[in-house]
FIPA-976293 format. One record per residue (C-alpha): residue number from 0; residue in three letters; x, y, z. Coordinates in steps of 0.5 Angstrom, whole numbers. Layout:
BEGIN
<gudo><resi>NUM</resi><resn>ALA</resn><px>X</px><py>Y</py><pz>Z</pz></gudo>
...
//
This chain:
BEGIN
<gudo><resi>0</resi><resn>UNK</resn><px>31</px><py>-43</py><pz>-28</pz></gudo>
<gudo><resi>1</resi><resn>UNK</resn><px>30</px><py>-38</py><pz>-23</pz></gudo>
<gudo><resi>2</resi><resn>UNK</resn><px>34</px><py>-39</py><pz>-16</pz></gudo>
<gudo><resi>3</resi><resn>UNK</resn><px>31</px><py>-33</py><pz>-13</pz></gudo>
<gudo><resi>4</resi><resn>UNK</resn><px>25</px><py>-33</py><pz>-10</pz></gudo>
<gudo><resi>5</resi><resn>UNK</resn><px>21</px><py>-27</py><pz>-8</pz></gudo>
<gudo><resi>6</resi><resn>UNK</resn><px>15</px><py>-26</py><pz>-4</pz></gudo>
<gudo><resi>7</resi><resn>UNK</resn><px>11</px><py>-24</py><pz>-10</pz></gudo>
<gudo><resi>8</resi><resn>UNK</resn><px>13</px><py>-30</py><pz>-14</pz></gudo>
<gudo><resi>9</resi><resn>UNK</resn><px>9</px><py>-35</py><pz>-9</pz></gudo>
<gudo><resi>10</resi><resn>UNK</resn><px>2</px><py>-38</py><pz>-11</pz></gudo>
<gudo><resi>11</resi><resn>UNK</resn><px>-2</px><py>-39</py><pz>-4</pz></gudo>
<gudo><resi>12</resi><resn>UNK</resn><px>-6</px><py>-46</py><pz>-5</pz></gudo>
<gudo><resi>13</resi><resn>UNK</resn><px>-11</px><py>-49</py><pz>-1</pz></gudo>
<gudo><resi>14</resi><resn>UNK</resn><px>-8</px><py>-55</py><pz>3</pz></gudo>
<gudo><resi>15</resi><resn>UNK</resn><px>-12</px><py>-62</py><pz>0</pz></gudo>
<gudo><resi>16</resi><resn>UNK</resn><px>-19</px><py>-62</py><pz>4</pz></gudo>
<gudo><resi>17</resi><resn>UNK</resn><px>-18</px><py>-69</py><pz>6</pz></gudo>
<gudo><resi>18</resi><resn>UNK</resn><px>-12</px><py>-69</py><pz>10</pz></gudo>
<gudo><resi>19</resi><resn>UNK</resn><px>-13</px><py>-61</py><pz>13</pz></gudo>
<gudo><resi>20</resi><resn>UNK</resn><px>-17</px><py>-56</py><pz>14</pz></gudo>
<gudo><resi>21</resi><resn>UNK</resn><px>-16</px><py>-48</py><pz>16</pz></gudo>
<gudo><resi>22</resi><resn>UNK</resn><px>-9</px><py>-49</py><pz>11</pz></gudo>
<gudo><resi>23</resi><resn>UNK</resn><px>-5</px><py>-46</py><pz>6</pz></gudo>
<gudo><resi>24</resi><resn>UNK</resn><px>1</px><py>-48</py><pz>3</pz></gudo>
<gudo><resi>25</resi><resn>UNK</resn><px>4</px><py>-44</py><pz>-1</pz></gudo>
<gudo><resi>26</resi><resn>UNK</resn><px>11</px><py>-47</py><pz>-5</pz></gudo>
<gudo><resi>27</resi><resn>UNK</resn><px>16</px><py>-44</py><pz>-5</pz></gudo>
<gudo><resi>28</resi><resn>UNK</resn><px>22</px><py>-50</py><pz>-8</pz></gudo>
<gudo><resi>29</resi><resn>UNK</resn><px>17</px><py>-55</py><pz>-11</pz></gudo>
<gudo><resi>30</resi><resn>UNK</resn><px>19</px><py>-59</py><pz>-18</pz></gudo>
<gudo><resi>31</resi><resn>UNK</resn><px>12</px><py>-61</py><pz>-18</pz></gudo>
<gudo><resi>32</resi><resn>UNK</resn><px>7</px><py>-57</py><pz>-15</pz></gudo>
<gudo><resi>33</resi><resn>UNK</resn><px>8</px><py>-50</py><pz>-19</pz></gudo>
<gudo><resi>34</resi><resn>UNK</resn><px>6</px><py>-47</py><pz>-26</pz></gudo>
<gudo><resi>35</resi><resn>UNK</resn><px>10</px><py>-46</py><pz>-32</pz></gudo>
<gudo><resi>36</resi><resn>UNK</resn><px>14</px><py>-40</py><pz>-31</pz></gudo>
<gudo><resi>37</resi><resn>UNK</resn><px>13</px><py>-38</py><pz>-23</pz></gudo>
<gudo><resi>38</resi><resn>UNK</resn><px>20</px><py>-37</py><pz>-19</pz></gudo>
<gudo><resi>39</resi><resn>UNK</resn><px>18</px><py>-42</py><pz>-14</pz></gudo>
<gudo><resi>40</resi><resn>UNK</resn><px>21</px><py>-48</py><pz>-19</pz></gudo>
<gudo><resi>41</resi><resn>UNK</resn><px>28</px><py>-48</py><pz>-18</pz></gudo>
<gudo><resi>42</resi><resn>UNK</resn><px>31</px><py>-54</py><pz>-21</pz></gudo>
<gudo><resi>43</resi><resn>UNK</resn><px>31</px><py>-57</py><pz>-15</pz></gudo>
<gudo><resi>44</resi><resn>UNK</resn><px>30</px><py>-65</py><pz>-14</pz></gudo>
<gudo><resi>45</resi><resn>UNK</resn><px>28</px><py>-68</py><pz>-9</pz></gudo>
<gudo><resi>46</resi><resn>UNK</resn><px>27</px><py>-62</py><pz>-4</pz></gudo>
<gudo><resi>47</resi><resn>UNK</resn><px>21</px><py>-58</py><pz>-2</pz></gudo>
<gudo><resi>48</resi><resn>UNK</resn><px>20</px><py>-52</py><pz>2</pz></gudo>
<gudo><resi>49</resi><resn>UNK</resn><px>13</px><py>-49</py><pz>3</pz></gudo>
<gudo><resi>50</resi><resn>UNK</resn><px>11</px><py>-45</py><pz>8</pz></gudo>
<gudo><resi>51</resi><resn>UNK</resn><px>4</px><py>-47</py><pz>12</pz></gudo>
<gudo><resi>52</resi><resn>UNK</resn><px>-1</px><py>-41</py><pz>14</pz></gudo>
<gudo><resi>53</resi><resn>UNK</resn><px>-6</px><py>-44</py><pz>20</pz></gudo>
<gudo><resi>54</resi><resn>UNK</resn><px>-12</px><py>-41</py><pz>22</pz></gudo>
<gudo><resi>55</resi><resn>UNK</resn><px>-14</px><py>-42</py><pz>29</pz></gudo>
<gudo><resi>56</resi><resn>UNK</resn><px>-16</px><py>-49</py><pz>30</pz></gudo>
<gudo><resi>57</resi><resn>UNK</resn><px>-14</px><py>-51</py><pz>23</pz></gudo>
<gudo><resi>58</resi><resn>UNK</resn><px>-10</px><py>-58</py><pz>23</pz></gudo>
<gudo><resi>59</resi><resn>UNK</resn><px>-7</px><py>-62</py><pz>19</pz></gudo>
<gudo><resi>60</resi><resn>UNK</resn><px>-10</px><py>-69</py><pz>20</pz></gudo>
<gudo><resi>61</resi><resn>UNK</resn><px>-7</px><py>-76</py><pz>21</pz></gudo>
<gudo><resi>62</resi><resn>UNK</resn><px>-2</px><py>-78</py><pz>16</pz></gudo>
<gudo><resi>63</resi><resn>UNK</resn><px>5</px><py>-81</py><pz>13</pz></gudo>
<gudo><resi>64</resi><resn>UNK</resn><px>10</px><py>-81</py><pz>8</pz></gudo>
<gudo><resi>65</resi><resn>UNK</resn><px>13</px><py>-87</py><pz>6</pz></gudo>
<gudo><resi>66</resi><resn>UNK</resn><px>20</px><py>-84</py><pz>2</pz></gudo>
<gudo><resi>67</resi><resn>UNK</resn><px>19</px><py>-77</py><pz>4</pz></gudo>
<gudo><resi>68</resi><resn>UNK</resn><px>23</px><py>-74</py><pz>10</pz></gudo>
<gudo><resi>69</resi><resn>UNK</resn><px>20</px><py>-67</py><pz>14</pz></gudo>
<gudo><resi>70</resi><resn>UNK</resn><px>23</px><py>-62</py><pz>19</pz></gudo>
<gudo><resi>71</resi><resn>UNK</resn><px>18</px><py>-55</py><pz>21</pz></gudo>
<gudo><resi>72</resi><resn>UNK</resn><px>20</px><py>-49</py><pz>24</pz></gudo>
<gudo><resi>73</resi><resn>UNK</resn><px>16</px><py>-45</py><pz>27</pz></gudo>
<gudo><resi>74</resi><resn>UNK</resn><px>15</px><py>-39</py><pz>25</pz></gudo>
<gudo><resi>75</resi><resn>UNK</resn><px>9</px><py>-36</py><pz>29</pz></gudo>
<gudo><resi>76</resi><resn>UNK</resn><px>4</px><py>-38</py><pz>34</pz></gudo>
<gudo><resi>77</resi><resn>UNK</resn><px>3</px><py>-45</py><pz>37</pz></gudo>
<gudo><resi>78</resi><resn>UNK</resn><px>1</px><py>-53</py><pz>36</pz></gudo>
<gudo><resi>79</resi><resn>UNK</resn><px>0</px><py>-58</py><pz>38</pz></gudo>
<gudo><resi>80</resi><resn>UNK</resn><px>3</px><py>-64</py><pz>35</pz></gudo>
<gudo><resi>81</resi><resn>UNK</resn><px>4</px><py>-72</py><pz>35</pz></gudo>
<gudo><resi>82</resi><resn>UNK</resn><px>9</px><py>-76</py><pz>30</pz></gudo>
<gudo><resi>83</resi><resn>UNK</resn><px>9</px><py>-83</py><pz>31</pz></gudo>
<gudo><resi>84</resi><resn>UNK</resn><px>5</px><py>-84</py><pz>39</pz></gudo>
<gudo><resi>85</resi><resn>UNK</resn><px>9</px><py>-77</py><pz>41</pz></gudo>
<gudo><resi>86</resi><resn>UNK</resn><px>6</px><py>-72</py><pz>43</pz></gudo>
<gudo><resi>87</resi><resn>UNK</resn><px>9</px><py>-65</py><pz>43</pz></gudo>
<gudo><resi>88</resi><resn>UNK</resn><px>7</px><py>-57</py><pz>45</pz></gudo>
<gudo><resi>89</resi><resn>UNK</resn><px>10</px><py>-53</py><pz>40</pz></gudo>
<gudo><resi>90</resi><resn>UNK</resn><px>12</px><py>-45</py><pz>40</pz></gudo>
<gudo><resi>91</resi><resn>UNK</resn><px>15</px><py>-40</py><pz>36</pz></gudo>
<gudo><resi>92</resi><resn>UNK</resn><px>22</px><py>-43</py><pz>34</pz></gudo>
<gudo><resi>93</resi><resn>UNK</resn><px>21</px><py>-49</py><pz>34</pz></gudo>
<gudo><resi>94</resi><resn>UNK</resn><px>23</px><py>-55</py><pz>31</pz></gudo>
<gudo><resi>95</resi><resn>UNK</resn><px>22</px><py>-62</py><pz>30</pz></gudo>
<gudo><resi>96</resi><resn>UNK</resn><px>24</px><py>-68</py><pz>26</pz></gudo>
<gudo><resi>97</resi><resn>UNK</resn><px>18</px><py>-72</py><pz>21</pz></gudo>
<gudo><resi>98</resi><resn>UNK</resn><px>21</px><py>-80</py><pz>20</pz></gudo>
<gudo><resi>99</resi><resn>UNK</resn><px>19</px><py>-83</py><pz>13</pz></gudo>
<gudo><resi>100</resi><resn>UNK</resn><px>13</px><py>-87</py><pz>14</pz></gudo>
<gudo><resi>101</resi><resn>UNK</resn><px>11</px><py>-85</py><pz>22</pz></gudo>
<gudo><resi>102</resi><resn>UNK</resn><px>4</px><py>-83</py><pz>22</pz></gudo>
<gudo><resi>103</resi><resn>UNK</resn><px>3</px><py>-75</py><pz>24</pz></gudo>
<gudo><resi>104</resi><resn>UNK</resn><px>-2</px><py>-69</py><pz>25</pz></gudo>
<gudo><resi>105</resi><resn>UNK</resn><px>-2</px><py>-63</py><pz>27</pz></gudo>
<gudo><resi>106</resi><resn>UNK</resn><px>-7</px><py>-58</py><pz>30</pz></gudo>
<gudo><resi>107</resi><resn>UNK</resn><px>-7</px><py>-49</py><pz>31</pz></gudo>
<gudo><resi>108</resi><resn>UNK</resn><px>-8</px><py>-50</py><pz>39</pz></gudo>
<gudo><resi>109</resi><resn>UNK</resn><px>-7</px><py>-42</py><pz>40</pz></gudo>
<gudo><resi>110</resi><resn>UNK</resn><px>-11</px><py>-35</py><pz>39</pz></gudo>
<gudo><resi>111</resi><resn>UNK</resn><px>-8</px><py>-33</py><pz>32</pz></gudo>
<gudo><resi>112</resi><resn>UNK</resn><px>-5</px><py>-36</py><pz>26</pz></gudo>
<gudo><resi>113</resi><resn>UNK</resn><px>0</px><py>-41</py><pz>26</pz></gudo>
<gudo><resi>114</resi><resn>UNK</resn><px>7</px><py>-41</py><pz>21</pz></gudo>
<gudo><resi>115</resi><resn>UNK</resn><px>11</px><py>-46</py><pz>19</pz></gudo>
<gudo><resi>116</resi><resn>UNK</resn><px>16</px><py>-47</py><pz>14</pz></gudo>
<gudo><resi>117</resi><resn>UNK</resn><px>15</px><py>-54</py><pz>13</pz></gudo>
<gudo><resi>118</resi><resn>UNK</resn><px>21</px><py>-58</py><pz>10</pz></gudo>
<gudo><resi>119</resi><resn>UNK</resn><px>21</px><py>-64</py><pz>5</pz></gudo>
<gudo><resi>120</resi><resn>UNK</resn><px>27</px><py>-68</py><pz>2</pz></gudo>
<gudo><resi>121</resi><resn>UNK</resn><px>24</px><py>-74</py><pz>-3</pz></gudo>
<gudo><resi>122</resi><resn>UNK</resn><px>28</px><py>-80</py><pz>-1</pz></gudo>
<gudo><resi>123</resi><resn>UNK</resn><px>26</px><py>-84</py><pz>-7</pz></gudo>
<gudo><resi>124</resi><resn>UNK</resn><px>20</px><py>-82</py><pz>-13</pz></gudo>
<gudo><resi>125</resi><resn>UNK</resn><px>13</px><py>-84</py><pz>-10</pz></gudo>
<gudo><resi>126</resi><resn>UNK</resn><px>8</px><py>-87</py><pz>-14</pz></gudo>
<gudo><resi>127</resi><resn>UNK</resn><px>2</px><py>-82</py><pz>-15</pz></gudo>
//
């Protein structure tokens, strides 16, 4: 078990083609999504963190989670945002709260990439 994670240690993964497009997640804590062997598994429960790599006009479509709860941090760049039928613009330094089971999207409204890190605590096991 590592609890150190180093840039070289993450695996960049293409986000799931049905619910984004223009996306890369690459895991940094996940009990889940990681190879055997590879740092970016900690022995962490029930959080993740992955840092999100949009292109421009690349999105993250209309979608919730019903026992998961999410924050972003925005590391670069620019969105546009709906959680629930709020919609937000949001910069570089922002941060916003994703309930569980409220619907949300995203979409790189700027010239250049978007960066987030993107935060997830499982609230309970979800089936799939």
């Amino acid at each position: 078990m590592s609890y150190c994670i180093r840039p070289e240690d993450v695996i960049g993964q293409p986000g799931g083609e049905s619910a984004t497009t223009g996306l890369i997640d690459e895991n940094l804590l996940d009990r889940d999504n990681m190879p055997q062997g590879k740092a970016a598994f900690v022995g962490t429960q029930r959080l993740k963190m992955i840092r999100q790599v949009y292109e421009p006009g690349g999105t993250h479509f209309p979608h919730d989670h019903p026992a998961t709860e999410q924050a972003y941090y925005i590391i670069e760049g620019s969105a546009r945002v709906r959680v629930g039928k709020e919609w937000f613009d949001v910069e570089e330094g922002t941060v916003f709260y994703l309930p569980p089971k409220v619907e949300h999207e995203l979409f790189n409204n700027g010239d250049g990439r978007l960066v987030n890190l993107l935060i997830c605590v499982d609230l309970e096991d979800e089936p799939g």
